[in-house]
ROZA-450509 format. One record per residue (C-alpha): residue in three letters; x, y, z. Coordinates in pm, whole numbers, plus 32768, in hexadecimal, padded with zeros to 4 digits. Layout:
<rs>
{ala {X Y Z}}
...
</rs>
This chain:
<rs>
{unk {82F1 8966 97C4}}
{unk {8372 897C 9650}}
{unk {846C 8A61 960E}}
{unk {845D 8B2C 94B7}}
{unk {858F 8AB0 9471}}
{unk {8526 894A 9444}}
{unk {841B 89C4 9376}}
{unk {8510 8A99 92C6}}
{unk {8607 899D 9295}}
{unk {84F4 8894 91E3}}
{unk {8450 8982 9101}}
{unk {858C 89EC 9084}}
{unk {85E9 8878 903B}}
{unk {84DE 8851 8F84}}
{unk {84EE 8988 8EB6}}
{unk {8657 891E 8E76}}
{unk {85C6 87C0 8E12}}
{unk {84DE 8817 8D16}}
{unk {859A 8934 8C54}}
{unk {86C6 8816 8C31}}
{unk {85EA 8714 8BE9}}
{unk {851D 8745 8ABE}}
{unk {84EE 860B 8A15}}
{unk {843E 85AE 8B48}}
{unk {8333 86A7 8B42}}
{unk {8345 8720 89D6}}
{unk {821F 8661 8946}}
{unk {8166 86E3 8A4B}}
{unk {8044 8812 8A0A}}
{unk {804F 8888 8B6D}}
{unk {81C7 88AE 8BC8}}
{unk {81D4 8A15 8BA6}}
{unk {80B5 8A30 8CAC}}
{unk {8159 8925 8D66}}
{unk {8298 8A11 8D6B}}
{unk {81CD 8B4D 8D8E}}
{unk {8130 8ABF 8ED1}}
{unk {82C1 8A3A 8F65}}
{unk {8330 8BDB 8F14}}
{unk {81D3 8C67 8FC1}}
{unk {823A 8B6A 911E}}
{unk {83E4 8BEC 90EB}}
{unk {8377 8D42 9105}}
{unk {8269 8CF4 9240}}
{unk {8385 8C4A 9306}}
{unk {8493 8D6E 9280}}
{unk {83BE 8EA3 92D9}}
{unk {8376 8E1A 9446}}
{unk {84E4 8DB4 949D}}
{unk {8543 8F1D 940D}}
{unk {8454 8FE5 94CA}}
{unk {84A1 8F11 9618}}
{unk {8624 8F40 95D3}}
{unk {85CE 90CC 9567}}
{unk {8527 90DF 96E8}}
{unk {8631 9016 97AB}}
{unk {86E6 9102 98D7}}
{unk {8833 91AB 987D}}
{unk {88CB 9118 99B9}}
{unk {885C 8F89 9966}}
{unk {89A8 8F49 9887}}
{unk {8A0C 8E34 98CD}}
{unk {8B73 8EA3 98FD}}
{unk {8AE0 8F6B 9A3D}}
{unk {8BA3 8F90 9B81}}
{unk {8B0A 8EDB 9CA6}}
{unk {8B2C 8F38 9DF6}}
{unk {8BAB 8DF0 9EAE}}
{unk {8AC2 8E67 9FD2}}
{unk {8990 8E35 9F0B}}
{unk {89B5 8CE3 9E32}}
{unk {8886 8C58 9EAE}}
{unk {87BA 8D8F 9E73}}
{unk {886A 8DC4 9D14}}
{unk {885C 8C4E 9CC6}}
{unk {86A6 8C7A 9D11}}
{unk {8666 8D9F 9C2A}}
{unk {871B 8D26 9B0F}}
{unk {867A 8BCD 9B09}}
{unk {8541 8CA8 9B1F}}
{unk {85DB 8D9D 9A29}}
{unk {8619 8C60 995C}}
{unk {84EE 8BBA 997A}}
{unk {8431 8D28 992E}}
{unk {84D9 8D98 97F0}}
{unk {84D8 8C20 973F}}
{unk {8382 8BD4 976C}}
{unk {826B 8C11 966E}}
{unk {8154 8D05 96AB}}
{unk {7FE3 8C95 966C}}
{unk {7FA8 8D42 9520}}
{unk {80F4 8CA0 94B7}}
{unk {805D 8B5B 954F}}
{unk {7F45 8B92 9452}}
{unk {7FF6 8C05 930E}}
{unk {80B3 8AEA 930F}}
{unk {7FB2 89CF 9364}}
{unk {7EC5 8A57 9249}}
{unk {8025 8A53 9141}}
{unk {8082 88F1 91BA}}
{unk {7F15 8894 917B}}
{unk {7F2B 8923 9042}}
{unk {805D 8889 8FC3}}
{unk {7FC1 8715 9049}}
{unk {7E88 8756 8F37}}
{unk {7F83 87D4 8E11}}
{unk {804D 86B5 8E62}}
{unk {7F42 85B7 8EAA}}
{unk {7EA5 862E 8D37}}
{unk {7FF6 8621 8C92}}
{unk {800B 84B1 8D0B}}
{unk {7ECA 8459 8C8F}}
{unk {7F10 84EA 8B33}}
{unk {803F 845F 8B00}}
{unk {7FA5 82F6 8B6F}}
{unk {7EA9 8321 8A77}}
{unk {7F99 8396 898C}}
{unk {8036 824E 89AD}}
{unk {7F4A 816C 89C5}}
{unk {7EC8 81E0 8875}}
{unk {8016 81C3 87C5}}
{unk {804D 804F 886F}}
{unk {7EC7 7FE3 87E1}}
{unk {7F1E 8087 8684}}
{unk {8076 7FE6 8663}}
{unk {7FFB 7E9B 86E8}}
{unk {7F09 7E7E 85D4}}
{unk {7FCF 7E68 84C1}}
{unk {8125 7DE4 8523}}
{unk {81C7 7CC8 84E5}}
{unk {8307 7C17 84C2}}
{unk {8459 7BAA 83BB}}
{unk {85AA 7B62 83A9}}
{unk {8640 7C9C 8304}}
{unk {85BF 7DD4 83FF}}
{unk {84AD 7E72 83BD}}
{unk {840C 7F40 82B4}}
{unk {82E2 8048 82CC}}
{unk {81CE 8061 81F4}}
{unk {80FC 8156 820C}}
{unk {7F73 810E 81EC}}
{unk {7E70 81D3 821D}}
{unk {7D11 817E 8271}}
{unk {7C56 828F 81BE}}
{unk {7BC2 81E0 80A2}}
{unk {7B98 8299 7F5B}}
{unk {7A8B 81E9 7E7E}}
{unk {7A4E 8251 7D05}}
{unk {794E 81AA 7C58}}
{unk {7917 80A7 7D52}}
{unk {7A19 7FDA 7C8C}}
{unk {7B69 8044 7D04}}
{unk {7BC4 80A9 7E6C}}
{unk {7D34 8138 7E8A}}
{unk {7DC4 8167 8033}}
{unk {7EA5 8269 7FF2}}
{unk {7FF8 826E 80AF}}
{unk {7FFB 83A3 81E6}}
{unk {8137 840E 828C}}
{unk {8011 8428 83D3}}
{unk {7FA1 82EB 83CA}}
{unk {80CD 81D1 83A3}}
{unk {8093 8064 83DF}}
{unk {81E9 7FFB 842F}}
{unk {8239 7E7E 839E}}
{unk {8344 7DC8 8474}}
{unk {83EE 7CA5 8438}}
{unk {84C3 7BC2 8519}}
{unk {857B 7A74 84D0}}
{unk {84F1 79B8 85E8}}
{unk {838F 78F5 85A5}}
{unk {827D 797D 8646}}
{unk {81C4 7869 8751}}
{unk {80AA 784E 868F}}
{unk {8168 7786 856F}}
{unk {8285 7857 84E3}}
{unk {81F2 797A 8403}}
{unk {81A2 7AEE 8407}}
{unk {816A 7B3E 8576}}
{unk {804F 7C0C 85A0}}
{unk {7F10 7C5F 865F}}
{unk {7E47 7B43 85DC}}
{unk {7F6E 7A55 85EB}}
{unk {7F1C 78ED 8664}}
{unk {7D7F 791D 85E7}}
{unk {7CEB 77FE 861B}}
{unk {7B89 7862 85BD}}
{unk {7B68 786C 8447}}
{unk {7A96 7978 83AB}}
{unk {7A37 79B4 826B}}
{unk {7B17 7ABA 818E}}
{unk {7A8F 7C1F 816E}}
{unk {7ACB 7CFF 800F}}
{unk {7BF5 7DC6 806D}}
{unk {7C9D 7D21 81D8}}
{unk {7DE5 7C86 8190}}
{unk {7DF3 7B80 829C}}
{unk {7F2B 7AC0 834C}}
{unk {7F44 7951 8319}}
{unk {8045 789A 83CB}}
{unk {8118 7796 82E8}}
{unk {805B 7663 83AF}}
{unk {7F0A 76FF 82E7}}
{unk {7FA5 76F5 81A4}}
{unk {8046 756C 81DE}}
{unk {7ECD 7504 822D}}
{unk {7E2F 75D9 8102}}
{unk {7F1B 756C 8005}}
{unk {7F45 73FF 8045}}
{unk {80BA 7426 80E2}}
{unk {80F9 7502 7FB7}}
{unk {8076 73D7 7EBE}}
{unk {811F 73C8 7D76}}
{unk {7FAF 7360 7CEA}}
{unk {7F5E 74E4 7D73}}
{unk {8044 7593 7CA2}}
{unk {7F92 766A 7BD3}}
{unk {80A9 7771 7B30}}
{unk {8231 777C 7B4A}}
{unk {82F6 788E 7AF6}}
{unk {8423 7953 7B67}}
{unk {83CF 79D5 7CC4}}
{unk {833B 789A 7D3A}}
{unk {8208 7796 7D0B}}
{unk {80A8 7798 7D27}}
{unk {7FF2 76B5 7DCF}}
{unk {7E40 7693 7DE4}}
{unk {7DC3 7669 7F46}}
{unk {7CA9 7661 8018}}
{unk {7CA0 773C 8133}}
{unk {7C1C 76F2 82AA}}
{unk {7AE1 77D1 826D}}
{unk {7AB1 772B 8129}}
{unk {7B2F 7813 803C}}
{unk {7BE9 7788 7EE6}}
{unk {7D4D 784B 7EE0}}
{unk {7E7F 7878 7DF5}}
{unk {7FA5 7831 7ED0}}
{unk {80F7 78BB 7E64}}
{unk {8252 785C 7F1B}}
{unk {8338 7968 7E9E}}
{unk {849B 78AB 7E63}}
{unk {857B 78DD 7F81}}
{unk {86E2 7947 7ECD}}
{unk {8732 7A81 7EA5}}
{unk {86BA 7BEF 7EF6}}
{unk {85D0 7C23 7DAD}}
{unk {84CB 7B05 7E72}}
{unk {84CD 7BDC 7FDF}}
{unk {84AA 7D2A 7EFB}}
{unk {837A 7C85 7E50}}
{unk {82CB 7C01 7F5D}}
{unk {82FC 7D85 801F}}
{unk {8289 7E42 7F01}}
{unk {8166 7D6A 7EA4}}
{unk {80EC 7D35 800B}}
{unk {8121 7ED3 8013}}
{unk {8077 7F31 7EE6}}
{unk {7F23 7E27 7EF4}}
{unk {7EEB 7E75 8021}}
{unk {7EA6 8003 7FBC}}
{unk {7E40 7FB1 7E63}}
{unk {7CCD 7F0F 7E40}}
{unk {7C17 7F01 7CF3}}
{unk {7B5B 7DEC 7C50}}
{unk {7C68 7DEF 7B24}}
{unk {7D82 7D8D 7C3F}}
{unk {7DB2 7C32 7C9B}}
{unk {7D52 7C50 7E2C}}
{unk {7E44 7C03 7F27}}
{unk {7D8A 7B39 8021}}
{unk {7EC7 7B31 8136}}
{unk {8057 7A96 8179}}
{unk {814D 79C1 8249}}
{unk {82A3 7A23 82A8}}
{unk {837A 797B 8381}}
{unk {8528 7944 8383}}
{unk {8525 7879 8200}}
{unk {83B7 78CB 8156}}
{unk {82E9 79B2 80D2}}
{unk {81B2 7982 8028}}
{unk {80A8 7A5C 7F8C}}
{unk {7F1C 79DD 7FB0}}
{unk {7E4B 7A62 7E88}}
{unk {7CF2 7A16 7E24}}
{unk {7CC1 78DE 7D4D}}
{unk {7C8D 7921 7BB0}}
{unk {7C06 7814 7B19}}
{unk {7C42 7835 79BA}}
{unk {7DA8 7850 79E6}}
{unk {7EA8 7964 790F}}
{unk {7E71 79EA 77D9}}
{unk {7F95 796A 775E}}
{unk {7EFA 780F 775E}}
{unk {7DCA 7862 76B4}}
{unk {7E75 7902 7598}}
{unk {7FF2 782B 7587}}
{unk {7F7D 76CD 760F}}
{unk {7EDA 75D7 7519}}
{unk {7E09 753C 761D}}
{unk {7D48 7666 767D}}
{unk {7C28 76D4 75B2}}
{unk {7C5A 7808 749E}}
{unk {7BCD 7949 753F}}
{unk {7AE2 79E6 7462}}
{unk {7AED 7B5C 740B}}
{unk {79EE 7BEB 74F3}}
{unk {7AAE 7B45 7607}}
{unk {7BFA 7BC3 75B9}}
{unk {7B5C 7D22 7593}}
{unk {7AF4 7D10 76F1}}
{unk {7C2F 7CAA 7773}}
{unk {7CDB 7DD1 76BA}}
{unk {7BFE 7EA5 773E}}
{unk {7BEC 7DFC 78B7}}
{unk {7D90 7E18 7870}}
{unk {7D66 7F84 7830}}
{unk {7C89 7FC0 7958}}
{unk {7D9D 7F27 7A35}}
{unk {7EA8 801A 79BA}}
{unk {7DDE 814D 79C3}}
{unk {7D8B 811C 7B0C}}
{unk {7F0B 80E9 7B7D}}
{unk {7F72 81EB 7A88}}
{unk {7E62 831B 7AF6}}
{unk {7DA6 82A8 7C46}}
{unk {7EC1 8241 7D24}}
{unk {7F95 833B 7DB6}}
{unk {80A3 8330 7D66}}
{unk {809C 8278 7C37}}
{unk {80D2 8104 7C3A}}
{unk {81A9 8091 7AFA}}
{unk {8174 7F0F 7AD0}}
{unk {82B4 7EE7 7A2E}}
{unk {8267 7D56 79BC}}
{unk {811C 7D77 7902}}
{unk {80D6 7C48 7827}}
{unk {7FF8 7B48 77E8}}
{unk {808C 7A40 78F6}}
{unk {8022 7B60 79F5}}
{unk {7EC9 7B7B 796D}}
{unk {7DED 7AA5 7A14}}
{unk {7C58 7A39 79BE}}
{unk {7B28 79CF 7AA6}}
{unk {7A3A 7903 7A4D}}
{unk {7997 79F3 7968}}
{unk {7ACB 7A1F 789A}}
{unk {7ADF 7B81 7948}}
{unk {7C67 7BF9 796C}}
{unk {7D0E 7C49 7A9D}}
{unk {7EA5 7CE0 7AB6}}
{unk {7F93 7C3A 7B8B}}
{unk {80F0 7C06 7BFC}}
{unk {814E 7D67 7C9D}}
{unk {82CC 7CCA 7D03}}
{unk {8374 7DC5 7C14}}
{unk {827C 7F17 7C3A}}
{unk {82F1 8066 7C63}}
{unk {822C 8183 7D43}}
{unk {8269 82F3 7D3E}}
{unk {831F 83D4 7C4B}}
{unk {83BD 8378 7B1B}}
{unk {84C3 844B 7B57}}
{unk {860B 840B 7C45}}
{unk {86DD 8548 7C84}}
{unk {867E 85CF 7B5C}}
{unk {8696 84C2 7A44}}
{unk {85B5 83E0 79CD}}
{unk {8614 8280 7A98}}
{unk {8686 818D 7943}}
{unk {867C 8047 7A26}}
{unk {857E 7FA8 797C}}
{unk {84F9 7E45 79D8}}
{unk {842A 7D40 794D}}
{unk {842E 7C19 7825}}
{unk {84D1 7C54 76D8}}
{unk {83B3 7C8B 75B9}}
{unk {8309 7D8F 76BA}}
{unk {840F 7E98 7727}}
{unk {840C 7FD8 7676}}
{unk {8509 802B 758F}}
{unk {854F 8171 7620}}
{unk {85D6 80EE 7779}}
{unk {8521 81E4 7856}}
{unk {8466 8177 7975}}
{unk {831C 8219 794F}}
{unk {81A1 81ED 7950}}
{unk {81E3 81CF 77C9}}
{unk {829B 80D3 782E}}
{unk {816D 8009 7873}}
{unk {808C 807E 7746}}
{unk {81AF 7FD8 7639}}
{unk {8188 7EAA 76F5}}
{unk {7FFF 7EA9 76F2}}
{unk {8040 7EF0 757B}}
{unk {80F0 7DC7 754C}}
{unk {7FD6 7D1C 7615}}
{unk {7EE6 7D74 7540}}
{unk {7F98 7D10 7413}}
{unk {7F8D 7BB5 748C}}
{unk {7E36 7BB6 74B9}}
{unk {7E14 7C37 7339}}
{unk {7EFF 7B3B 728F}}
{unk {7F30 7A26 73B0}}
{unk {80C5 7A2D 738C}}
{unk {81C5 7A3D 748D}}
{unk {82B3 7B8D 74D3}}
{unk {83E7 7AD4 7476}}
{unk {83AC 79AB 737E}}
{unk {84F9 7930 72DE}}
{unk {845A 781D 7229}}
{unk {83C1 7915 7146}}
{unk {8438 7991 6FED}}
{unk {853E 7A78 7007}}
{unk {84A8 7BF1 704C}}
{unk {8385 7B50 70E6}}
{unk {846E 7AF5 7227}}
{unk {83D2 7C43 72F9}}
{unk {827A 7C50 72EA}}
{unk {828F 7DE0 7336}}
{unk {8387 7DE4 7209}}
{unk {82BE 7CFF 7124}}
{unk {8173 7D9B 7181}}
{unk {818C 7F48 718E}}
{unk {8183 7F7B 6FF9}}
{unk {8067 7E9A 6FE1}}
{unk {7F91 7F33 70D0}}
{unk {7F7A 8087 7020}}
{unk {7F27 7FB8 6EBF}}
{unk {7DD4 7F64 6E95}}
{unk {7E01 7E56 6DA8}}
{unk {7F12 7DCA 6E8E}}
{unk {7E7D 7DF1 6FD0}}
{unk {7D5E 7CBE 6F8C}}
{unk {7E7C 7BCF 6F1D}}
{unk {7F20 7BF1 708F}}
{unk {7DE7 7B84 713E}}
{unk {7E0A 7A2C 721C}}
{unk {7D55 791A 710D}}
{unk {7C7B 78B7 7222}}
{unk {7BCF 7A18 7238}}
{unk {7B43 79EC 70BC}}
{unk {7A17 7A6C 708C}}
{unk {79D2 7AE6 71D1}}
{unk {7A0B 7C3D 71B1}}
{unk {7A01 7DA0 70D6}}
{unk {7ADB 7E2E 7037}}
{unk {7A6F 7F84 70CC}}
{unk {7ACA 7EDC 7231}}
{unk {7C14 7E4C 71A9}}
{unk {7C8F 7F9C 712D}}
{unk {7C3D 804F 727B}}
{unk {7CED 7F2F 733B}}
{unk {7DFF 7F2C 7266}}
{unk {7E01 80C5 727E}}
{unk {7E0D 8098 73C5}}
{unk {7F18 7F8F 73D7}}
{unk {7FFF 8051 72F7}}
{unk {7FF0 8179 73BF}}
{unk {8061 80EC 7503}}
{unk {818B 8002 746D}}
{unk {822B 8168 73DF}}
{unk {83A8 817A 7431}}
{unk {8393 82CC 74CF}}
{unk {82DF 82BC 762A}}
{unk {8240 843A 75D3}}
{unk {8167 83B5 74B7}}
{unk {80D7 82C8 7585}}
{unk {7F7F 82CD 75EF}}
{unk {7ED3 82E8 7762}}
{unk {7E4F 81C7 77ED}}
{unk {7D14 8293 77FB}}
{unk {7D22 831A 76A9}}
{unk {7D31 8165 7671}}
{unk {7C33 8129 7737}}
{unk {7B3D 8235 7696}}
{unk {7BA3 819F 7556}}
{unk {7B2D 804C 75BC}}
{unk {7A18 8031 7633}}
{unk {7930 80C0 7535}}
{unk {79C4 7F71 7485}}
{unk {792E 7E9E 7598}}
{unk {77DF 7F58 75D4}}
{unk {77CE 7EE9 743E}}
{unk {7800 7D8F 74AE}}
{unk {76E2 7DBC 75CA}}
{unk {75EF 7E48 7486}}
{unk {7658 7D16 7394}}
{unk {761A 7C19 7489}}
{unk {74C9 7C92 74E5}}
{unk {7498 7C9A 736E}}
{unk {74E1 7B4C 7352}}
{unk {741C 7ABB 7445}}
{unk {72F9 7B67 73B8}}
{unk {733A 7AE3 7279}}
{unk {7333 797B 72FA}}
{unk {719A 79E0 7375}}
{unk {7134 7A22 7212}}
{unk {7085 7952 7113}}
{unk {718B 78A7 7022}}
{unk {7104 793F 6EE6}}
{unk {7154 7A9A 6F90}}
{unk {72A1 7A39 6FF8}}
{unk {7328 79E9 6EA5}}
{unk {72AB 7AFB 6E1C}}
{unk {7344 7BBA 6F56}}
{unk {7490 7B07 6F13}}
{unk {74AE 7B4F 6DBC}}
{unk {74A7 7CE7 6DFA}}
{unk {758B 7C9D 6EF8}}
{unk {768A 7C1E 6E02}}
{unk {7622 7D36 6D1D}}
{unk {76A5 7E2D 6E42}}
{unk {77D9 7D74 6E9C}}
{unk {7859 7D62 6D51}}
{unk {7820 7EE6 6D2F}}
{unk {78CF 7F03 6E86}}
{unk {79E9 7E58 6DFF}}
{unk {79FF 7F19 6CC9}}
{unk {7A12 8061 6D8F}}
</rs>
């Protein structure tokens, strides 16, 4: 038989267990009853050994005087004695099967809790890690989507749901990049809207030629672009962020970070990476028609006409807004110009080129953070890093699309260096204002359009950050301007259906109305 006091002894062990052990058992929702069932079992085995020592016989001490003439009758009772008072009765039998029982279920369901627990956390985490040289980073991605319009879709970041990103400076066996989930796929499939994929550097060797020098498409100061063809198909931009220096490993963070929550169809989309001990590179959806910057600074690229560049501005403006006012927190782009504006095959713009963006407040204990970033001819004079910040340098933006002149020029006449400088009095002038136009826009616009544009223009390139605009005040601004383009087109199309007769006649009230337009 089982004495109380071995019962005794392991309930109190594991009472003393628990209550110094709490890291163990913490995280778990049924401890207290597990506890609450270990103090119901202490007190069954305390009471009985109480009430057996409370009816024990006054003369059984053990320090007793025997008579040597009866050892072997003393020595019988007390092993009966013994054997009598350390046993368990039957309803003690009972109270403690039923309480060990009970403690093997809490236990058994505390087990299968905290398995689940863990399996959960192991399938979460091995979906979106992967490895690099420096540590490891978190970023934080949700997957509730918010849509607005069907055009922009913004994965805000959650403290509950975290996607840790780790990297390590070992290669990975499937070919030395990002190890994750789906490293080493062999089976290509076709890129979905939205999934930022792994590649492994192997991929982008075979897409790109070996990195082809006939495949560069852009070079700047973070690294070069090459156009490749993916396994599934897929015609990509390819960009190998420079290895030197900490600026290229903070760029290729942030921008992997911030594409990966931010979706809208004015964002250039991030279609997936490659990491491994030396590279990085960034694989974005192929534009065709190149920057803006070439269209409007290269001689070999085609003028843009004006109902073109008014889509852009407004495409531009779209872009901002939603960075500015739809992602939380707010995304400041920091290096918005027209190298980082990119255009599809139908000319429509796209914003790229997140390496220097800023997320959350514009504030840092207190003050307003003056490191400001980006390419001389686009920083605000006021050196404060804020979403105004970005609406000077769309000003300047649209400036070039009005004249067709560079930020900085120091071939120009003296005063004319700035284009900001040279441009500011003339926009608020009327007569002035038509004499700034790019030559190739001639006679391809209104004046009544010009002086809005301009308006507009003139009110985000102000030196002091509070009278500048909204992007959504900018946006509202524009596009009445295009739905006017939408009308005229339609108009002209028409016109090329009627007799010729009535289109003369047509065209000469139309110069009637122009030249009152003009005189207004």
């Amino acid at each position: 038989m089982i004495s109380y006091s071995h019962y005794y002894n392991i309930i109190f062990f594991l009472l003393f267990y628990t209550s110094h052990s709490p890291p163990l058992f913490q995280n778990c929702p049924h401890f207290l009853s597990f506890q609450t069932v270990l103090f119901f079992l202490f007190f069954s085995c305390t009471v009985p050994m109480e009430s057996a020592a409370a009816t024990r016989p006054l003369g059984s001490s053990n320090h007793t005087f025997r008579n040597p003439h009866n050892n072997s009758h003393s020595a019988a009772s007390s092993s009966s004695s013994r054997h009598h008072h350390g046993s368990l009765s039957p309803t003690s039998v009972l109270v403690i099967a039923v309480s060990a029982i009970s403690v093997v279920v809490v236990l058994l369901v505390v087990v299968a809790i905290v398995l689940l627990r863990k399996l959960r956390a192991d399938h979460v985490s091995r979906a979106a890690s992967f490895k690099e040289s420096n540590g490891s980073i978190s970023s934080s991605i949700n997957h509730v989507v918010v849509h607005r319009n069907g055009s922009h879709r913004f994965v805000p970041r959650s403290s509950s749901t975290a996607t840790t990103i780790n990297f390590n400076s070992s290669p990975d066996v499937g070919g030395g990049c990002l190890s994750t989930s789906n490293m080493g796929h062999k089976t290509p499939t076709r890129h979905r809207r939205g999934v930022v994929q792994v590649f492994t550097y192997r991929e982008l060797e075979t897409a790109t030629g070996n990195f082809n020098a006939g495949n560069v498409i852009g070079n700047g100061g973070y690294g070069v672009v090459y156009r490749g063809i993916l396994s599934d198909g897929t015609v990509a931009a390819i960009k190998m962020l420079h290895r030197e220096g900490k600026h290229s490993e903070r760029a290729f963070r942030i921008e992997v970070d911030l594409l990966s929550r931010l979706h809208s169809t004015y964002l250039v989309e991030l279609l997936g990476y490659c990491a491994d001990q030396h590279h990085r590179l960034l694989i974005f959806e192929f534009m065709p028609n190149g920057t803006l910057q070439q269209h409007l600074h290269h001689k070999q690229y085609q003028p843009l006409n004006w109902g073109t560049r008014l889509r852009i501005a407004l495409d531009c403006a779209r872009a901002l807004e939603f960075l500015h006012e739809h992602a939380v927190p707010a995304v400041i782009h920091r290096d918005f110009k027209c190298s980082n504006i990119l255009l599809d095959h139908n000319f429509r713009a796209k914003v790229s080129d997140f390496g220097l963006a800023k997320t959350g407040s514009d504030k840092i204990n207190g003050q307003i953070s003056t490191r400001v970033l980006g390419t001389t001819g686009y920083l605000a004079p006021d050196g404060k890093l804020t979403t105004k910040s970005d609406v000077y340098s769309y000003g300047v933006v649209l400036l070039q699309l009005l004249t067709g002149r560079i930020p900085v020029d120091i071939k120009r006449p003296p005063g004319e260096h700035v284009l900001v400088s040279w441009a500011l009095p003339r926009l608020t002038n009327r007569e002035q204002v038509a004499g700034m136009v790019d030559p190739a826009l001639e006679g391809q616009y209104s004046k009544k359009d010009l002086v809005q544009v301009a308006a507009i223009a003139a009110m985000c390139v102000q030196p002091e950050a509070d009278y500048r605009p909204l992007m959504t005040d900018v946006v509202q601004s524009l596009i009445p301007l295009v739905k006017n383009l939408s009308s005229v087109s339609s108009s002209a199309r028409f016109q090329n259906q009627i007799s010729p007769r009535e289109g003369s006649m047509m065209s000469k009230k139309n110069d009637v109305s122009h030249r009152a337009l003009f005189l207004c």
